[in-house]
ZAZAGU-349182 format. One record per atom (N, C-alpha, C, CB): x, y, z. Coordinates in pm, whole numbers, plus 50000, padded with zeros to 5 digits. Atoms other than C-alpha are relative to their C-alpha. Glycine has a CB too. Layout:
XYZ
...
REM end
This chain:
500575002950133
502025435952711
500674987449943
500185012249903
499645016450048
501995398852572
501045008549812
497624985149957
499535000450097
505035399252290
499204995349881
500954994450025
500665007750105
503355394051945
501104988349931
499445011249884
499085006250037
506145371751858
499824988350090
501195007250000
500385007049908
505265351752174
498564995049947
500075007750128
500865004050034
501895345452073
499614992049880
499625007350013
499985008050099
502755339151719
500224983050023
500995006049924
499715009149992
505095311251862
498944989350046
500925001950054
500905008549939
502205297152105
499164992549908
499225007050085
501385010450108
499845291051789
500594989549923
499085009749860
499225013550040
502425270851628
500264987950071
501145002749975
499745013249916
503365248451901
498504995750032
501005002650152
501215005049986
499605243551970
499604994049843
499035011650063
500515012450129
498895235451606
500814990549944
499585005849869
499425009149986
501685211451609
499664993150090
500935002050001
500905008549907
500225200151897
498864990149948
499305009650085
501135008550034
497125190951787
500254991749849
498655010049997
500095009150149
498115178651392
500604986850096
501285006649824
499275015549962
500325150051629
498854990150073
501475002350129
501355007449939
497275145251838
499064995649896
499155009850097
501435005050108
494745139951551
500614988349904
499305015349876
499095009050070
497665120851397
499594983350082
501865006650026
500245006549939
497625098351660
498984991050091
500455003650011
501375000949918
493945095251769
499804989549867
498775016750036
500655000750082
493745087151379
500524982049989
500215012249890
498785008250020
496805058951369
498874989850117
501975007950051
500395010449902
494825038851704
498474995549939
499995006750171
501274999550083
491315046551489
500274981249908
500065018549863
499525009650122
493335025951223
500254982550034
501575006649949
500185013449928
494324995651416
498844992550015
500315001150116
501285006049923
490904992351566
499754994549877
498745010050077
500655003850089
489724990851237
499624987849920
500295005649955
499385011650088
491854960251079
500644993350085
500925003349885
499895017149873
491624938951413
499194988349955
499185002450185
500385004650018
489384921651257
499694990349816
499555006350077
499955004050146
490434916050881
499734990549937
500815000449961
500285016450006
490094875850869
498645001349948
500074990350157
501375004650049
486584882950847
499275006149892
499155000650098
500694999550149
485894895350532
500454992849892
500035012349946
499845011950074
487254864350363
498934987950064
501644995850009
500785011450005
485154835450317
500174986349942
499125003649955
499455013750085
485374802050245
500074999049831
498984987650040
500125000850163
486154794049885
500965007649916
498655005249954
499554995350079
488084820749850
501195005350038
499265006249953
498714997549992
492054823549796
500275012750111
500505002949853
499124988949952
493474856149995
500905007049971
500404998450065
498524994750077
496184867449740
500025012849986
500304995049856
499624983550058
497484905749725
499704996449827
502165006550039
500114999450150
496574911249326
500985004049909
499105007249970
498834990950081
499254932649186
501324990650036
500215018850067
499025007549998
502244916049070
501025009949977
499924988949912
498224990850030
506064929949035
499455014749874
501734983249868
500114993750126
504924939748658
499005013750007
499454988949896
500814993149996
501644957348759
500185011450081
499164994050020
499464986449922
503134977349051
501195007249892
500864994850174
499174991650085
506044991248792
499275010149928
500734992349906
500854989050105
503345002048576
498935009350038
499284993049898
500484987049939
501245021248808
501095008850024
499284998050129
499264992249972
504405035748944
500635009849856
500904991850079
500064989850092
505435049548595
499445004249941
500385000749948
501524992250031
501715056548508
500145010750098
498434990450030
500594990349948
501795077648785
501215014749986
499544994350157
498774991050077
505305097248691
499525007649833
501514986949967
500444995550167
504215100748320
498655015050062
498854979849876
501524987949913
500545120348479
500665008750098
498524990050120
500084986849847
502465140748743
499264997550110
499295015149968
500725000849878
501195124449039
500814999750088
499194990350018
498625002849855
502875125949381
499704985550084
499865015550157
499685015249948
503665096749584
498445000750066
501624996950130
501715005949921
500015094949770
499204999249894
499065011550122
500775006250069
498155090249470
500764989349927
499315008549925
499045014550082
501105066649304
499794984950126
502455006149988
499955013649930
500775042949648
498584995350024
500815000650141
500995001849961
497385047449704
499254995049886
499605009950062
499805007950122
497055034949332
499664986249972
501145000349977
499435014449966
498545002949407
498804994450139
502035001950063
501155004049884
496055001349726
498964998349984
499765006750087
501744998350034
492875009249547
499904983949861
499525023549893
500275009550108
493664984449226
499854986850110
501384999049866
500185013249987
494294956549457
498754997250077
501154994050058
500955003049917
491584960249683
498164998249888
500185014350132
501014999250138
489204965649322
499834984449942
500795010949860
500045013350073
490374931249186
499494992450100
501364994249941
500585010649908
489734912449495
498305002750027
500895000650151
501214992849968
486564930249565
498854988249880
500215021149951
500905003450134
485504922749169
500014984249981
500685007849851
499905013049986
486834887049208
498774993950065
501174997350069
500555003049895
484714878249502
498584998849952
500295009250106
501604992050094
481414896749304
500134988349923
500025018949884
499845006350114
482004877549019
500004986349994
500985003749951
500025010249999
482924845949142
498624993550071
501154997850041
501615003349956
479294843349310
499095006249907
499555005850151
501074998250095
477734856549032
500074990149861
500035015549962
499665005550147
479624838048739
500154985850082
501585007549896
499505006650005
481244809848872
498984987450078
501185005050029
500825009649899
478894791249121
498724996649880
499355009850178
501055006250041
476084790948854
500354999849826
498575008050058
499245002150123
478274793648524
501444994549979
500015011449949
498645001250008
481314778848590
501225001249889
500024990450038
499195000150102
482134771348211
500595010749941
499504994949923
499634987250009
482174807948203
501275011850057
499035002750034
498974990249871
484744817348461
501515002149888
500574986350208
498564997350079
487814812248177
500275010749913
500324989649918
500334988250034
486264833947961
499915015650065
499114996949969
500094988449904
485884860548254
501635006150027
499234994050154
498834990749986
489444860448331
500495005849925
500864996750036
499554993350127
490424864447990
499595010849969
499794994149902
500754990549987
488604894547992
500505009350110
498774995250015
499554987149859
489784910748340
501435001449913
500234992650231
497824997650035
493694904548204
499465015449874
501384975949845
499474988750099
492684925347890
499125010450101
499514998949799
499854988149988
491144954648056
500725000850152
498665007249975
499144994649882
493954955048329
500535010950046
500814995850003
499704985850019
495194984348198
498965015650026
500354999049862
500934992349935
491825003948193
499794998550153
498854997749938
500464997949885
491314995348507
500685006750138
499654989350018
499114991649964
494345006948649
499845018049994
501014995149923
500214985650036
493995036848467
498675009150029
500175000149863
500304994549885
490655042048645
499865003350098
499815000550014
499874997449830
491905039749011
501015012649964
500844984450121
498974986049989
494645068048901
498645011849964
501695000249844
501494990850039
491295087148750
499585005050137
498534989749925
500984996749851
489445084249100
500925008450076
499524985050110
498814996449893
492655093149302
500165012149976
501394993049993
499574990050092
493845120149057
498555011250061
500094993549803
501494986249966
489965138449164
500135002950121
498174995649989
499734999449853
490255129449517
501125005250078
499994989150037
498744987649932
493675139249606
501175005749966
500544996950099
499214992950080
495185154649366
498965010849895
500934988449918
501135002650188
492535173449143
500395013749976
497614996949992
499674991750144
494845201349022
500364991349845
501485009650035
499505007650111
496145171348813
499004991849964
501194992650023
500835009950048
492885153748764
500355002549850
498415001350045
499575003650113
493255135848455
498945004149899
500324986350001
500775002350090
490965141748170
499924987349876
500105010649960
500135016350153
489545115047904
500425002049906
498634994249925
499414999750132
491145126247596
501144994850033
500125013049927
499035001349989
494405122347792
500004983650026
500475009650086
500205017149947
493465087847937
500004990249891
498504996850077
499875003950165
492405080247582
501174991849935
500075013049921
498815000150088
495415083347432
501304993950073
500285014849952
499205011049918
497615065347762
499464983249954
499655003350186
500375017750000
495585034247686
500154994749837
498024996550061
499385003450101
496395035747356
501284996149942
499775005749963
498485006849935
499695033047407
500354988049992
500185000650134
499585010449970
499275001447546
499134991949925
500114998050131
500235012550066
497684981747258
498345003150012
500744984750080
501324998549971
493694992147371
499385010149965
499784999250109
500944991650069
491305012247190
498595001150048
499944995749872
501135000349977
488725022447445
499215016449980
500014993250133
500874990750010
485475049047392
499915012550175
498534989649958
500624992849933
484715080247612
498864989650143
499265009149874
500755001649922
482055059947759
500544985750033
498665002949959
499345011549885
483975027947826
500775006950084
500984987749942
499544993149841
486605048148071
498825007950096
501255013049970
500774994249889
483685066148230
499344987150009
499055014149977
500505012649944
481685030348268
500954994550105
499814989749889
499405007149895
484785014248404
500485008250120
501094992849946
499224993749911
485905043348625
498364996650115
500735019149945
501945003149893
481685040548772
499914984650028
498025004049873
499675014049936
482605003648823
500494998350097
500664993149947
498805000949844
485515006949010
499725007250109
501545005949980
500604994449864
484115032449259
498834988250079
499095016049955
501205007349973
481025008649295
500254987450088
499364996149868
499365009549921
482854978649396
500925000350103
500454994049936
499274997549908
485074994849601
499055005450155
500995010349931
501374994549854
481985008449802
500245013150022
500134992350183
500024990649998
482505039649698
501485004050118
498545003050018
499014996449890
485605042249961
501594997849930
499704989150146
499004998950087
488765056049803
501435006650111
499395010949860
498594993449866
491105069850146
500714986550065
499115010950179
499205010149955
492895030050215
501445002850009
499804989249923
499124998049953
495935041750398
500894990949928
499865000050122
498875009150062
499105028750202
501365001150083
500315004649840
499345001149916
501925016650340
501215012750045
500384988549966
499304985549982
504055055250328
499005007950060
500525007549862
500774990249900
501195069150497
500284999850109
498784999250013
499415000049893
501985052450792
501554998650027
499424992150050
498864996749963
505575055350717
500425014250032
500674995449917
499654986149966
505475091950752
499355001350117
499635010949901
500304994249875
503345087751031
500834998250104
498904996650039
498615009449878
506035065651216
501405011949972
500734975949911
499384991350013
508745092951098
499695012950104
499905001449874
500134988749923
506845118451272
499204996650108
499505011049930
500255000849841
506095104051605
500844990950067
498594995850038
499075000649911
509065088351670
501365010850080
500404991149944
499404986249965
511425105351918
501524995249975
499625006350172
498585001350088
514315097751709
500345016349923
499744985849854
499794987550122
516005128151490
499754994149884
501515007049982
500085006750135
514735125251148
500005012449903
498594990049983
498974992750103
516565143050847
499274994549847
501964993750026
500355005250159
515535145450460
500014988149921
500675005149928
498965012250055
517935117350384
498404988950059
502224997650116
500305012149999
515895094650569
498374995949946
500334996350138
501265001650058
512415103350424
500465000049839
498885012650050
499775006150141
514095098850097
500424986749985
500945007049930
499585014150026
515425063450151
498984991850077
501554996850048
500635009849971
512395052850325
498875001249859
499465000950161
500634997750141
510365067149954
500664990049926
500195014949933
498755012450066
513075040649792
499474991150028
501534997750050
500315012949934
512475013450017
498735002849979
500464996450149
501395003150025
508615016550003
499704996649850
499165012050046
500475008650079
508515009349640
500864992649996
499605003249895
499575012650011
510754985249650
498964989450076
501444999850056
501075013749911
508214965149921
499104998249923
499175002550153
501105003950055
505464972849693
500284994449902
499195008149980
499455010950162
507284957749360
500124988150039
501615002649917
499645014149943
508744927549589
499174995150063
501014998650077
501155000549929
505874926349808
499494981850033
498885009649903
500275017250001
505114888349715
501124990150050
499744994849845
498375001849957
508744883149769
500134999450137
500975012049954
499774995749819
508774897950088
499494985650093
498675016950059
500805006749912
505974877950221
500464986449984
498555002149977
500005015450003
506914843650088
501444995350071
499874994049832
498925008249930
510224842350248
500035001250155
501385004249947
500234998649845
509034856950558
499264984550061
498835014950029
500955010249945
506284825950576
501374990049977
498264996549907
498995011249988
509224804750471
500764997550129
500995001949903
499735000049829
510974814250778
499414994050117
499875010750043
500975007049893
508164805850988
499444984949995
498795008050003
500515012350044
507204774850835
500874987349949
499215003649902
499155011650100
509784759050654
499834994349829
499764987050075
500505000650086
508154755650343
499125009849934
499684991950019
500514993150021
506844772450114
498285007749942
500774999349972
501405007150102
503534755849939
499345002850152
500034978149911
501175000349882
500404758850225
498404999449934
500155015750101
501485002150027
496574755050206
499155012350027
499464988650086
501014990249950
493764775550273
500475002850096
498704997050021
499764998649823
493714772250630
501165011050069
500594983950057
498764992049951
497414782850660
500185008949912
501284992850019
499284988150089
497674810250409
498925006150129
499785003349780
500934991349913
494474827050646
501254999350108
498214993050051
498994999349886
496744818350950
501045009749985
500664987350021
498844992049988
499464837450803
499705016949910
501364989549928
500314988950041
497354868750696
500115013950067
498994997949972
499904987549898
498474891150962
501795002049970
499424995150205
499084998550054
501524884950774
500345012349858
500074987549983
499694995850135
501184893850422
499005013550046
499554988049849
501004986550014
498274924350515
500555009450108
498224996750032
499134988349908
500014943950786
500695005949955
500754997450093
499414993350076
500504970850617
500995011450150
498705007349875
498964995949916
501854986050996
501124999150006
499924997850076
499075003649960
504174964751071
501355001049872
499544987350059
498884997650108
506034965650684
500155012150036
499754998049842
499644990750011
505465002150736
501354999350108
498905008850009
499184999749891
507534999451092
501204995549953
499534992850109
498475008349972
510374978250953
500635007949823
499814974450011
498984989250116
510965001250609
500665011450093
498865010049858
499614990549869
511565027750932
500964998950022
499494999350118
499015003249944
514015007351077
501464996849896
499474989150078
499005002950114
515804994450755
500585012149971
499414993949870
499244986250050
516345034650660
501015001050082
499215013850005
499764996549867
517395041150981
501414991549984
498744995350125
499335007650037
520035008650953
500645005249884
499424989849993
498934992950091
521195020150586
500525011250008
499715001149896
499194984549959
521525054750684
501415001350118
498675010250081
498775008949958
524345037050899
499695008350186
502035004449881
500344995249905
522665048051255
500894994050116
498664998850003
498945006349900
524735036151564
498524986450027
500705014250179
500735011449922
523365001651707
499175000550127
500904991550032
500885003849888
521885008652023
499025015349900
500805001150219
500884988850097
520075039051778
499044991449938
500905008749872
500615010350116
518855009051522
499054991550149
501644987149879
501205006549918
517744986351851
499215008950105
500564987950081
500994986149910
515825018952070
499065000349889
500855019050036
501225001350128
513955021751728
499634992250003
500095000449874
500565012250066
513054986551660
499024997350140
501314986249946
501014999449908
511704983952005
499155012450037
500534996050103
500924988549955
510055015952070
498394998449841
501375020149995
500724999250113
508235009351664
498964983550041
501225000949840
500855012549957
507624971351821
499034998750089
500644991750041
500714997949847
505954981852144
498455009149884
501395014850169
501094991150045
503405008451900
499314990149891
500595015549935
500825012650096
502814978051635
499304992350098
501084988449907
500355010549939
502454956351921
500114987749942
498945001450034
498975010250071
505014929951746
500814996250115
501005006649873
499255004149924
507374912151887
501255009549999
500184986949971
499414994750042
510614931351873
501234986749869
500405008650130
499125012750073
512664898551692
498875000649851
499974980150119
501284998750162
509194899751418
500475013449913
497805004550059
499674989250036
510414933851360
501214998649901
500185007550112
498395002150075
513864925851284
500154993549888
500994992550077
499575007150093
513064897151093
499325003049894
500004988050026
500604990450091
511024918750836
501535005149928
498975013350090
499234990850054
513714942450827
501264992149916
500455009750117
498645009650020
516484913450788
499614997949885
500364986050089
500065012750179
514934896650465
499465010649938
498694981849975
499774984150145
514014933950294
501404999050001
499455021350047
498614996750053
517874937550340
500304989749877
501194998550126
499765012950071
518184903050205
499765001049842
499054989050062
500774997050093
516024907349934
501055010149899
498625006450065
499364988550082
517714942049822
501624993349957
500105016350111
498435004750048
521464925349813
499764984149899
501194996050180
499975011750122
520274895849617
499635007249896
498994986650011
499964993050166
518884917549330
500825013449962
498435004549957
498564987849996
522154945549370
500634983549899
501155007250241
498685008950066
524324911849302
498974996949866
500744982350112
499945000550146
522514901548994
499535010749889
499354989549975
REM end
């Protein structure tokens, strides 16, 4: 007679089995996906991440104040920026090509409802994957009041039916702790509380510095820091690889958590070989986040 204790165990290791497999079927899905990213830019138009230092702080303690957990606080930050560029893009072929005198007026206008608009990507998120804490409009109300803005019932439900619209209705854009937990749990490293708490650290720090990050990385590569069209596209597998930052917040924990050296380089290549990076690209990520973090410790 099969032990029931035996059987219990079997269904566990099989459904650990398969969550790593579906993990991993999902992670190569993901790649495929954003092999081809270049081409949804078009001539004419810049390539800039949207969210600045200021704007990531203030989702991040918008999303503390509401009780959200870290996948709707990063995924936040993922949905606003991909909203502004989206609405940019719209806008600038609707306004700017046949109203140009109009376009100053337009921005002046996005800056002030920055805040609503923020505050409807936490709305969408908050339903989607969080919706014991979905937010209600009285509460939203009274957050945007807060900040200086006095909008109606039916302006937050207009702008929240905006922002889905332009986004194309598609609200699941993997943020960069998604695939840091996925890289946590399929490397065959030991991994301990500690280090999924100091890679939660380090991930908003990338997303606050984020512009930071990227401009000294291209500096590195370039020597300079000013570039054109041409070469900001060239170096978009820079600033949008949201893998490869995920891979090198991995390694940086891993490093502060004070891991032995041939521990820190077995990681950096085993995370470089699954990015399909160089292993030296890896490092030099991880090198100028350190960088980064000890220049704003000293002042």
């Amino acid at each position: 007679m099969i032990c029931f204790y035996t059987i219990v165990n079997k269904m566990r290791i099989n459904k650990e089995y398969d969550e790593k497999t579906y993990m991993v079927q999902w992670f190569k899905l993901y790649k495929k996906s954003i092999q081809d990213f270049k081409t949804f830019y078009f001539n004419g138009t810049y390539p800039f991440r949207s969210f600045s230092p200021k704007v990531v702080q203030f989702i991040f303690k918008l999303a503390d104040e509401c009780g959200m957990d870290n996948t709707v606080k990063y995924k936040c930050v993922e949905l606003y920026d991909r909203f502004l560029s989206e609405y940019f893009i719209y806008k600038h072929k609707k306004i700017y090509s046949k109203h140009s005198n109009k376009w100053v007026q337009f921005l002046k206008q996005c800056k002030k409802q920055s805040y609503l608009r923020v505050m409807s990507c936490m709305q969408l998120l908050s339903k989607y994957a969080q919706q014991s804490l979905s937010l209600k409009l009285k509460d939203i109300k009274v957050i945007l009041e807060r900040t200086g803005r006095i909008y109606t019932k039916k302006n937050i439900r207009y702008s929240e039916a905006e922002v889905l619209r332009i986004v194309d209705y598609k609200l699941n854009e993997p943020s960069i702790f998604m695939l840091v937990e996925y890289f946590i749990e399929v490397i065959p490293f030991t991994t301990t509380d500690s280090l999924h708490s100091t890679c939660l650290l380090l991930t908003d720090f990338v997303y606050i510095y984020q512009q930071e990050l990227y401009d000294r990385l291209q500096y590195q590569n370039t020597g300079y820091r000013t570039y054109t069209y041409s070469e900001k596209l060239e170096l978009l597998d820079i600033e949008f690889d949201k893998i490869t930052t995920a891979a090198a917040v991995v390694v940086t924990a891993f490093y502060i958590l004070n891991s032995t050296d041939k521990t820190n380089e077995e990681l950096c290549l085993y995370l470089s070989n699954v990015c399909e990076k160089s292993f030296d690209y890896l490092l030099t990520i991880s090198t100028v986040l350190i960088s980064i973090i000890n220049s704003i410790c000293i002042e």
